[in-house]
C-alpha positions as CSV (number, residue, x, y, z in Angstrom):
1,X,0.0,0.0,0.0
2,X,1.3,3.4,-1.4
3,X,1.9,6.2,1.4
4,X,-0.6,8.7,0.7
5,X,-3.1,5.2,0.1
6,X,-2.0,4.7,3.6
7,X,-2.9,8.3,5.3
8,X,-6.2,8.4,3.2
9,X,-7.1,5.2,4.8
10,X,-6.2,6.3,8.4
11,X,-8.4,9.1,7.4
12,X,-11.2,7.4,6.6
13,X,-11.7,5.4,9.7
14,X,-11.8,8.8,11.6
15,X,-14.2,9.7,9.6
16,X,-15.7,6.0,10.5
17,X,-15.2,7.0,14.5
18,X,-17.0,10.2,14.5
19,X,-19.4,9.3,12.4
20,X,-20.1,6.1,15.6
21,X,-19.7,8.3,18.1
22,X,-21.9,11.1,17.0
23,X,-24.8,8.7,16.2
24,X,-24.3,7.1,19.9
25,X,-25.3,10.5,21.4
26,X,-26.4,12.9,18.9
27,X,-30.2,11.7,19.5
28,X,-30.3,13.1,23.4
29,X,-30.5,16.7,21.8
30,X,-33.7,15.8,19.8
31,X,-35.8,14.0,22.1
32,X,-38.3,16.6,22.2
33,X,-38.9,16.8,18.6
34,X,-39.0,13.2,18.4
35,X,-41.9,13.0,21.6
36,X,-44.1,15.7,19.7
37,X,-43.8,13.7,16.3
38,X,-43.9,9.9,17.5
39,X,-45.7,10.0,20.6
40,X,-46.8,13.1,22.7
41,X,-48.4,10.7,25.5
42,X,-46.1,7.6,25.9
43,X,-42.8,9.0,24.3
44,X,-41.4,10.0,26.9
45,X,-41.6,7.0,29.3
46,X,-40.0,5.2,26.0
47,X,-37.1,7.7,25.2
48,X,-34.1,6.0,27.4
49,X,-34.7,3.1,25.2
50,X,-33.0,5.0,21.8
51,X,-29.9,5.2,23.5
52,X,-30.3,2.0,25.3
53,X,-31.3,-0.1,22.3
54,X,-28.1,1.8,20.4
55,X,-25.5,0.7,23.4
56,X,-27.5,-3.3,23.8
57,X,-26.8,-4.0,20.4
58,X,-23.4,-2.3,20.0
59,X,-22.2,-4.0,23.3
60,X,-23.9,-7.3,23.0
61,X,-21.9,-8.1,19.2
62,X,-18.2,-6.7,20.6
63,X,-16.4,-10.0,21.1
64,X,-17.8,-11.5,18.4
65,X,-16.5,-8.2,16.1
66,X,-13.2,-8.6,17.0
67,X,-13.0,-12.5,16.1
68,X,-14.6,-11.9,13.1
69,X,-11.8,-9.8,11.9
70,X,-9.1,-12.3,12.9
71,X,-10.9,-15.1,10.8
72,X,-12.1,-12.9,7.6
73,X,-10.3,-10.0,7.8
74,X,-11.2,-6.5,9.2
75,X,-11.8,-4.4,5.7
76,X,-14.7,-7.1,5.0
77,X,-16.3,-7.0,8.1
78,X,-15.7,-3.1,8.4
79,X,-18.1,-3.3,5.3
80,X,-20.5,-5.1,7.0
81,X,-20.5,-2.9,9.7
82,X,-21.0,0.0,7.6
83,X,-23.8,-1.3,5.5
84,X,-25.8,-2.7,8.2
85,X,-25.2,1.2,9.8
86,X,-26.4,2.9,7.4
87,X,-29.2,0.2,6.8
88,X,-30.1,1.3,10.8
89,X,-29.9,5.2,9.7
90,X,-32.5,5.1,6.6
91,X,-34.8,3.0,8.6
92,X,-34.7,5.2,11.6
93,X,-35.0,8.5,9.7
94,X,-38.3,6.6,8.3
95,X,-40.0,5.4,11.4
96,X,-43.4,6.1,12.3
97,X,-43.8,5.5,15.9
98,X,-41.1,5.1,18.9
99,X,-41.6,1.5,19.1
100,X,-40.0,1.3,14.9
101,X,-37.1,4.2,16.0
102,X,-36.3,1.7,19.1
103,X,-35.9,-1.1,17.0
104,X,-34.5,0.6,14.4
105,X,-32.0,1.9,16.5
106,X,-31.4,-1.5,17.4
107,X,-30.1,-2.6,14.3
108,X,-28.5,0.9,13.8
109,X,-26.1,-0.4,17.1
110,X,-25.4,-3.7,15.7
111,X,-23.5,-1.8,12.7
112,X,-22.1,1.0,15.5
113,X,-20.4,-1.5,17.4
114,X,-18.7,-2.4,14.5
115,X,-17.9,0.5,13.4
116,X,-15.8,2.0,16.4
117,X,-14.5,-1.3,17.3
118,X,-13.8,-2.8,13.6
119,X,-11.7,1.1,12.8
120,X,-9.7,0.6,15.6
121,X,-8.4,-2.9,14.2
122,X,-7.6,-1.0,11.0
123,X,-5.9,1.8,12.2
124,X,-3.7,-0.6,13.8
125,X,-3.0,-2.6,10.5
126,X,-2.7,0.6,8.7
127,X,0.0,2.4,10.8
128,X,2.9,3.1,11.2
129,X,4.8,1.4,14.2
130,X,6.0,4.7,15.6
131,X,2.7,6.2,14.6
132,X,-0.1,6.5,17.5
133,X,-3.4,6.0,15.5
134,X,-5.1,4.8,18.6
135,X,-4.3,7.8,20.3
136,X,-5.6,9.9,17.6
137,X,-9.1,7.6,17.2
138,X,-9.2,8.0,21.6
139,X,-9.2,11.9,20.5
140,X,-11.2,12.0,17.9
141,X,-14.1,9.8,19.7
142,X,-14.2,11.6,22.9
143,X,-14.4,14.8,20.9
144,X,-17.4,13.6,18.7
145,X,-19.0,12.0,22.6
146,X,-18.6,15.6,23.6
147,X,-20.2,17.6,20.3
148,X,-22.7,15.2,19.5
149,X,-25.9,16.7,21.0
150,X,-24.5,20.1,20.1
151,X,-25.1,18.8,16.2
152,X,-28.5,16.9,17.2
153,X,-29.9,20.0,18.3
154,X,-28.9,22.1,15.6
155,X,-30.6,19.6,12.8
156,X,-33.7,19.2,15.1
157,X,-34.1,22.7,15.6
158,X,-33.3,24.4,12.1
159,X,-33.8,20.9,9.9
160,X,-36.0,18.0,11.1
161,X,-35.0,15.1,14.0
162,X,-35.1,12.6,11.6
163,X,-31.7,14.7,9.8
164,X,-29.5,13.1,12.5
165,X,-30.4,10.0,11.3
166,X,-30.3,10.8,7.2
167,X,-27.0,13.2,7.5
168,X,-25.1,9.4,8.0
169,X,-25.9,8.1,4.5
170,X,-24.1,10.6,2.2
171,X,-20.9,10.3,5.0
172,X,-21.1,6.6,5.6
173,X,-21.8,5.7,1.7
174,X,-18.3,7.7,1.3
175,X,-16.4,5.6,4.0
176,X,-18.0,2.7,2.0
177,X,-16.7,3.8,-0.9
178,X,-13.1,4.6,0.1
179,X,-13.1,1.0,1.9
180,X,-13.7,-1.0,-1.0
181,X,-11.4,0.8,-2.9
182,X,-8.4,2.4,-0.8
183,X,-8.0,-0.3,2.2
184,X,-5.6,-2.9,1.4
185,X,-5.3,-4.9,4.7
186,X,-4.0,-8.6,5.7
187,X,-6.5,-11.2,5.2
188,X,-7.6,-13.7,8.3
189,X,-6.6,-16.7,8.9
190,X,-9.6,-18.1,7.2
191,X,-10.4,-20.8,10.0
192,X,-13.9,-21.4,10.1
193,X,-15.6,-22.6,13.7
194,X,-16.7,-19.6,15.2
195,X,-17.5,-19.6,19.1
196,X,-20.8,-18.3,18.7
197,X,-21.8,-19.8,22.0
198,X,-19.7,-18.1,23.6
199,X,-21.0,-15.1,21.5
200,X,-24.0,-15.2,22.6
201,X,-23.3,-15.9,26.5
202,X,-21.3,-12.5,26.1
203,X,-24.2,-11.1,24.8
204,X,-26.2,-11.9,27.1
205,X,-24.2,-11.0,29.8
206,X,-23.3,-7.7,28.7
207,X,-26.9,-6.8,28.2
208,X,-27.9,-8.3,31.7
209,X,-25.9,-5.9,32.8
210,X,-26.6,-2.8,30.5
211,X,-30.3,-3.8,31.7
212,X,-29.2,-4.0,35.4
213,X,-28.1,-0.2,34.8
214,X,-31.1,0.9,33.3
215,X,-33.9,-0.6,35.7
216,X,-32.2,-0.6,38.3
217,X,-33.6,2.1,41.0
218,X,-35.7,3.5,38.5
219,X,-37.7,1.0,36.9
220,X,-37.4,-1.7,39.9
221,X,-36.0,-1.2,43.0
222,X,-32.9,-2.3,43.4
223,X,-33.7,-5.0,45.7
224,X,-36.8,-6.5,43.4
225,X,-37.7,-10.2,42.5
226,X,-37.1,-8.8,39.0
227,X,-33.8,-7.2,39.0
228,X,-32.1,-9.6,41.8
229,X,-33.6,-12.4,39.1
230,X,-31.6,-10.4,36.3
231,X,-28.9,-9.9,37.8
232,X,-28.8,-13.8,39.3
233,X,-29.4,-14.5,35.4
234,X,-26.6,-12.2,34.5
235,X,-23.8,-13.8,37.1
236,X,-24.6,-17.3,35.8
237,X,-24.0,-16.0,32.1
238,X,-20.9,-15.0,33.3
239,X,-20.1,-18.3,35.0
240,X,-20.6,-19.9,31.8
241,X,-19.4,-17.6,29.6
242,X,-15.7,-18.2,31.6
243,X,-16.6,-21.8,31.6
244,X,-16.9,-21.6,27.4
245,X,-13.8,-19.6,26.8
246,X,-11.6,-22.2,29.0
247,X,-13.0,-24.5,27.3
248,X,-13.5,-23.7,23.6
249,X,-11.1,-25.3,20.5
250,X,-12.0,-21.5,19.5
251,X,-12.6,-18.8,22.1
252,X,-13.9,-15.3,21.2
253,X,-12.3,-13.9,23.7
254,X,-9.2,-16.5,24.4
255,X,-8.7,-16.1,28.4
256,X,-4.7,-16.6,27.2
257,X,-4.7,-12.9,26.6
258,X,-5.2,-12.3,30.2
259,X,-1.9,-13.7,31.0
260,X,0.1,-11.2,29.0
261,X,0.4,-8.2,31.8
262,X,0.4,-5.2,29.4
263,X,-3.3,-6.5,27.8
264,X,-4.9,-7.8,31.6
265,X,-3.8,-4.4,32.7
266,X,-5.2,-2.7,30.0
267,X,-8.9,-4.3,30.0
268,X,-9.1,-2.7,33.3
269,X,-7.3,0.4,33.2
270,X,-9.9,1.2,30.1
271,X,-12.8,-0.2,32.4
272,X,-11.9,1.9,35.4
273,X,-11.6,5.3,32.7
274,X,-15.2,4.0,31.5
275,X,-16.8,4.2,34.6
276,X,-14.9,7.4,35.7
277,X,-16.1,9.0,32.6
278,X,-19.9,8.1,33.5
279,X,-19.2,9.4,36.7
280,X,-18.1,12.9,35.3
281,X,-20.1,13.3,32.4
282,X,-23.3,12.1,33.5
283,X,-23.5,13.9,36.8
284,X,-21.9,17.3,35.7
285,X,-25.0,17.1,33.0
286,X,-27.4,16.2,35.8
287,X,-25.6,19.2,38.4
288,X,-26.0,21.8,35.6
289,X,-29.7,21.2,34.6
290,X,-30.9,20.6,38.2
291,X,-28.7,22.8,40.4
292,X,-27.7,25.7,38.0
293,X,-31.4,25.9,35.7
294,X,-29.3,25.7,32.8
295,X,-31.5,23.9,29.8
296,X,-30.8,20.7,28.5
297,X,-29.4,21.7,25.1
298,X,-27.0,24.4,26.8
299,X,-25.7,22.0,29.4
300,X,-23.9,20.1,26.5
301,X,-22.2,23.3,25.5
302,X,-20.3,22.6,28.7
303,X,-18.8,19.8,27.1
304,X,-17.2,21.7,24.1
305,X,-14.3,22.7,27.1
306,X,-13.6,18.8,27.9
307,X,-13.4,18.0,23.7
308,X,-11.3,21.1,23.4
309,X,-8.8,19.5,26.4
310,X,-9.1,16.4,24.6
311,X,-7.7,17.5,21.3
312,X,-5.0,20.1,22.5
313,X,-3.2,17.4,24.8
314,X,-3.5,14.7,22.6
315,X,-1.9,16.8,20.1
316,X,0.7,17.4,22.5
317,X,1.6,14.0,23.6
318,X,2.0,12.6,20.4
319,X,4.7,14.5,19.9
320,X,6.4,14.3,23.6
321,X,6.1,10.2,22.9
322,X,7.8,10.4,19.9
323,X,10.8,12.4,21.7
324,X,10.8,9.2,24.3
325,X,8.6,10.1,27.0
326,X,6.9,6.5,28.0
327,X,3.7,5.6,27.5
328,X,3.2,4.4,31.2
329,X,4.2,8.2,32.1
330,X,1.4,9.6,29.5
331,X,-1.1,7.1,31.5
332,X,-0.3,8.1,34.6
333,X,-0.5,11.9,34.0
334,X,-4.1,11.1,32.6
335,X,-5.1,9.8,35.6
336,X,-3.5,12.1,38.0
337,X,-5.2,15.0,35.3
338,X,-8.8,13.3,35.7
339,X,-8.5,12.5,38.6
340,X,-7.6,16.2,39.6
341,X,-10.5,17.6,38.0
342,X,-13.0,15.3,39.4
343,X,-11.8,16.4,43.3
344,X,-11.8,20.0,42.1
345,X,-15.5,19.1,40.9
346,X,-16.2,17.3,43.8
347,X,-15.6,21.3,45.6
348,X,-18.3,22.7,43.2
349,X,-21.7,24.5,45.1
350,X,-24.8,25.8,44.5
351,X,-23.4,29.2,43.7
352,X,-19.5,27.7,42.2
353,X,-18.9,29.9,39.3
354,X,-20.2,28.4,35.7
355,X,-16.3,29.2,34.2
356,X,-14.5,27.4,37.2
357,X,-16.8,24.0,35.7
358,X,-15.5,24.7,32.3
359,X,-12.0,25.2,33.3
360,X,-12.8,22.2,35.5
361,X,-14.1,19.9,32.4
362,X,-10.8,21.5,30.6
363,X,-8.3,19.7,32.8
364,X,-10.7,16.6,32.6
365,X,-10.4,16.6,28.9
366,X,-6.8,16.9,29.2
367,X,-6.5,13.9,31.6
368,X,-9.2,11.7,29.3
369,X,-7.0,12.3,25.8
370,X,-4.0,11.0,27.8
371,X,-6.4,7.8,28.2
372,X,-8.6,6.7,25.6
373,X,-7.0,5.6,22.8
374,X,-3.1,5.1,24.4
375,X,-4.6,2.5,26.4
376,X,-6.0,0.5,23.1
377,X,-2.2,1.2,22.2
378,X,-1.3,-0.7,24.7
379,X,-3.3,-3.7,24.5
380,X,-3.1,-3.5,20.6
381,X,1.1,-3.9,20.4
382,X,1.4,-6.4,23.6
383,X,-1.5,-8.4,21.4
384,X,0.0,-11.4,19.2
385,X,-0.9,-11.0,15.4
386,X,-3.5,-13.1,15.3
387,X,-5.3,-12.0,18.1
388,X,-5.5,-8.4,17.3
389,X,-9.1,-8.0,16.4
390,X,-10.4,-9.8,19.6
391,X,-7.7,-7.5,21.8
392,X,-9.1,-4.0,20.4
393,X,-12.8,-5.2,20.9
394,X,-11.7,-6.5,24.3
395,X,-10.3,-2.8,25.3
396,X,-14.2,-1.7,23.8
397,X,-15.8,-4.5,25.8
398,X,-14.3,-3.5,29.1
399,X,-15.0,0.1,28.8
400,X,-19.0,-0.4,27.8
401,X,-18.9,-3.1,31.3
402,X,-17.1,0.1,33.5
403,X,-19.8,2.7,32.1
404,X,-22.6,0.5,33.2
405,X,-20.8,-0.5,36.3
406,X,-20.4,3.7,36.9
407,X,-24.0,4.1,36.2
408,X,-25.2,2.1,38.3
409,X,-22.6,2.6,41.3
410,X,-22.6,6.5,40.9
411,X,-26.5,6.2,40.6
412,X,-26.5,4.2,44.0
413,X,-24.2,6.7,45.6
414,X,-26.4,9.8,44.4
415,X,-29.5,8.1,45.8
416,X,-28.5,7.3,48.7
417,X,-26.7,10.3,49.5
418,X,-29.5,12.2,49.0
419,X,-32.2,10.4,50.7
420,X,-30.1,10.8,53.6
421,X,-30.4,14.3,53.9
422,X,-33.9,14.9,52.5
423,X,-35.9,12.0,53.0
424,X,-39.3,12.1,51.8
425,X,-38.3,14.1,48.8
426,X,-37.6,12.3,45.1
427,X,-34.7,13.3,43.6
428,X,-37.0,13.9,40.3
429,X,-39.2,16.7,42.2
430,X,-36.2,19.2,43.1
431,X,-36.5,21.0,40.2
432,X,-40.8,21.4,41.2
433,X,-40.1,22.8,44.6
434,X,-40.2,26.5,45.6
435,X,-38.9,29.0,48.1
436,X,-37.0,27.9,51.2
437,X,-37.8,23.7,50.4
438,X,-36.2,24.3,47.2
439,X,-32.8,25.8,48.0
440,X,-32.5,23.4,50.7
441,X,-33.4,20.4,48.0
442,X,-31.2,21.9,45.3
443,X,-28.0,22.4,48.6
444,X,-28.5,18.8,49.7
445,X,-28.6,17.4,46.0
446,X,-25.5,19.4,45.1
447,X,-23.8,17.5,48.1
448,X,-24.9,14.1,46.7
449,X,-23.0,15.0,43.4
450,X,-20.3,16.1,45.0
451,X,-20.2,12.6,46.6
452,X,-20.2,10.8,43.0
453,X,-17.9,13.5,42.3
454,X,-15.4,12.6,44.6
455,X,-16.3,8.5,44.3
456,X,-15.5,9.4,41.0
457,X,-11.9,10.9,41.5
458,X,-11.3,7.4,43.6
459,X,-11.8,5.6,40.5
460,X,-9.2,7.4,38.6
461,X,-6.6,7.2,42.1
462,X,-6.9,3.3,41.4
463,X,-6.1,4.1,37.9
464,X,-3.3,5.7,38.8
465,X,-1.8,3.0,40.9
466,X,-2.6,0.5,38.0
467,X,-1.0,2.8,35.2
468,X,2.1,2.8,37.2
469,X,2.0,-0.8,37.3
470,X,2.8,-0.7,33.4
471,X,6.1,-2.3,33.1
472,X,8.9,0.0,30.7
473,X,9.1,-3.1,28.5
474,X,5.2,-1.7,27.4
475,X,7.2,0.6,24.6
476,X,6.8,0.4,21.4
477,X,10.1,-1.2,19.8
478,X,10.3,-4.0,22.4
479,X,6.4,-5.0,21.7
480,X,6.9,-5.0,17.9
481,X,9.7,-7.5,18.7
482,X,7.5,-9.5,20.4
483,X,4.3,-9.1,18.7
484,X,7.0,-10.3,15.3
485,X,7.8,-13.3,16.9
C-alpha cells in the first residue's frame, strides 16, 4: 500500500469514529422533537430506550467483532458494519412510531459496534509502528461523545429530528466507498468454527448488565424479584461464559490474553476510565440542569471545554512520545489530570462559578485524551498478530462493562446520599419545589453530586496506581519485537 493510500485510509476510519460516536449521542438533543412527532403521550416514558437499544446492540456483538476480523479480515467486516449502519440510519430517519425508532435503533447499534471497534483494528493494521493512531481515534471519539448533542440540536431545531439519522448516508456511503477501494489490509486466517456460543453468552451478559443499569432504582428497586432475578441471570452468564472460553477449540475472547500483563492491565485500566467518565459526564450534566437551571441543550455546550482538552493534549503528547517520553508516564499523567479535576469538581456548590466548571471539564479533557485511545495502544502492540481483532474489541468491551458498572454505582451513591439528607423528597421533584424547600433540596442534592464526584476521583486514584504498574518493556520497539515473533 502506497503512502498517501496509507494516510487516506487512516483518514477514513476517523471519519468512521466520529461518524459512531456522534450517532451514539447525537439523538439526546432531539428527544423533544422526536416526543411531539412519535408520541406526545407515551414517548417520553419510552425515550431511554433510543440510546439504550443503540448501546445493547453495540455491546452485546463486541467480542464476536473482534473474532470476526481475525478469521475474515477487518476491511470485509468493516463493510459489514457500515452497511448494516447505514441500513439502521435510513430505517430510523423513516419510522413512524417510537416502538420502529427503538428497533431501528437497534439494528443501527449492531452496525455502530462495528464500526468504532472494527476502525480501531484498522488503524492498527494501517499504521505506522512509531505512529499513534489509537491515540488519535481516543481523540477523535471523545471529541465527537462531547459535540454530539450540540449537532443533534442544531438539525432538530433548524432541519427536522429525523436529519440526525439521514445526514449518516451521504458520509457513511463515502467511508464505503473509500473501503472497497483504498484499504488494502492482511487477510484472516480463514479458519472457520466460530465460538458463537460463547457469543451469545457474552451477549447476554453484557446486556444483563446494560439492563441491570437501566432498571435498576428507577424502573425496579434495586432489591426487586425482577432485577435480583436479572442480575442472578446475568452472574450465571458469566459463569458460563468463563466456563466456554476455557473450554473452547476457538474462544472469542481467548482467556490466554489475560496472561500477557500489558493486555490484563489494559482491559481494566480502560474499564476503570469508563466508569470514571460516566461518573463525570453524567452527573456534571445532571448538576447543571438541576442545580444551575441551565436547559438541557445548553448544558452540552459545557462539554465543548472537555473535547477542546481532549484534542489540544492529545496533540501534545504525540509528539512528547515520539521524543521518548513512555507511554506508562502519559497514562499516569491522565489519571493524575482526571483524577484532579473530578476532586476540584467534587468542591463545586450551588453558587460555584459556571467558568471554574468549564476550566474544571478542561483539565478533565486533558487527563481523558492522555487515556482513551493510548490504552487501546497498549493492548493492541502487547497483542499477538492473530489475536488483534479480539484484543481491540476486548479494550471496547471493558469500557462499555465500567460505564454501566459507573452508572449504576454512581446512581447508588447519588440516591442514597441524598435520601439521607432529604428524606421524603424524590430526587426527580427538586427541580418542582419552591422557596426555602427548594434551595434546601437543590444544597443537599448538590452535596450528593459532589459525593459521586469525589467517588469518582477514587476511580481514577486506582487508575493511577494500576497505570504505574505498566512495566517499561510496554514501549513500542520491544512490543513490535515481540508481537513479530
Amino acid at each position: 500500500m502506497t503512502e498517501s493510500r496509507r494516510k487516506l485510509g487512516m483518514l477514513l476510519c476517523l471519519v468512521t469514529i466520529v461518524l459512531a460516536v456522534l450517532d451514539m449521542n447525537i439523538v439526546s438533543a432531539a428527544t423533544v422533537p422526536i416526543v411531539r412527532d412519535l408520541d406526545p403521550v407515551h414517548g417520553v416514558d419510552r425515550l431511554p430506550w433510543l440510546v439504550s437499544a443503540f448501546a445493547l446492540a453495540a455491546t452485546a456483538l463486541l467480542p464476536l467483532y473482534g473474532k470476526l476480523c481475525d478469521v475474515h479480515g477487518a476491511k470485509r467486516v468493516l463493510i459489514g458494519a457500515v452497511g448494516t449502519f447505514l441500513v439502521g440510519s435510513a430505517l430510523c430517519g423513516t419510522a413512524g412510531s417510537m416502538e420502529q425508532l427503538i428497533a431501528f435503533r437497534a439494528v443501527q447499534g449492531i452496525g455502530g459496534g462495528g464500526l468504532m471497534s472494527v476502525t480501531m483494528v484498522v488503524m492498527a493494521q494501517l499504521k505506522d509502528p512509531d505512529e499513534d493512531g489509537g491515540g488519535m481515534g481516543g481523540i477523535v471519539a471523545g471529541g465527537g461523545m462531547a459535540v454530539g448533542p450540540l449537532i443533534g440540536g442544531l438539525l432538530a431545531d433548524h432541519l427536522s429530528w429525523r436529519w440526525i439519522f439521514y445526514v449518516n448516508l451521504p458520509i457513511g456511503l463515502a467511508v464505503l466507498a473509500g473501503a472497497v477501494l483504498l484499504l488494502r489490509l492482511p487477510a484472516g486466517t480463514g479458519r472457520r468454527g466460530l465460538d458463537f456460543l460463547g457469543a451469545t453468552l457474552a451477549a447476554a451478559f453484557a446486556t444483563g448488565l446494560l439492563l441491570i443499569t437501566e432498571w435498576g432504582g428507577r424502573t425496579y428497586g434495586w432489591t426487586s424479584p425482577q432485577l435480583l432475578g436479572l442480575a442472578a441471570a446475568t452472574v450465571l452468564a458469566f459463569v458460563l461464559f468463563l466456563r466456554r472460553q476455557a473450554t473452547a477449540p476457538d474462544p472469542v475472547l481467548p482467556l490466554s490474553l489475560f496472561r500477557i500483563p500489558e493486555i490484563r492491565i489494559g482491559f481494566a485500566l480502560q474499564g476503570l476510565v469508563g466508569m470514571g467518565m460516566m461518573g463525570a459526564i453524567m452527573y456534571v450534566m445532571l448538576y447543571l440542569q438541576v442545580a444551575r437551571g441551565v436547559a438541557a441543550t445548553s448544558a452540552g455546550l459545557y462539554l465543548i471545554p472537555m473535547a477542546v482538552g481532549m484534542t489540544a493534549i492529545g496533540l501534545v503528547v504525540n509528539r512528547l512520545e515520539a521524543r521518548g517520553v513512555s507511554v506508562r508516564a502519559v497514562l499516569a499523567s491522565g489519571a493524575l489530570c482526571s483524577g484532579a479535576a473530578l476532586l476540584l469538581l467534587g468542591l463545586s456548590g450551588p453558587g460555584t462559578s459556571l467558568w471554574l466548571v468549564r476550566a474544571d471539564l478542561l483539565l478533565l479533557g486533558a487527563g481523558l485524551g492522555q487515556l482513551i485511545g493510548h490504552l487501546i495502544s497498549v493492548v493492541q502492540l502487547a497483542a499477538p498478530a492473530h489475536q488483534l481483532g479480539v484484543a481491540t474489541t476486548g479494550v471496547r468491551f471493558f469500557q462499555t462493562l465500567g460505564s454501566a458498572l459507573g452508572a449504576a454505582v454512581f446512581g447508588t451513591v447519588l440516591a442514597r446520599a441524598f435520601a439521607a439528607n432529604e428524606p421524603g423528597v424524590p430526587l426527580g421533584a427538586v427541580g418542582r419545589l419552591t422557596g426555602a424547600a427548594r434551595e434546601h433540596a437543590v444544597a443537599v442534592f448538590v452535596d450528593a453530586v459532589d459525593t459521586v464526584f469525589l467517588s469518582a476521583a477514587g476511580v481514577m486514584a486506582l487508575t493511577l496506581l494500576l497505570a504505574l504498574r505498566l512495566r517499561p518493556a510496554a514501549e513500542h520497539g520491544e512490543r513490535e519485537q515481540a508481537r513479530a515473533v
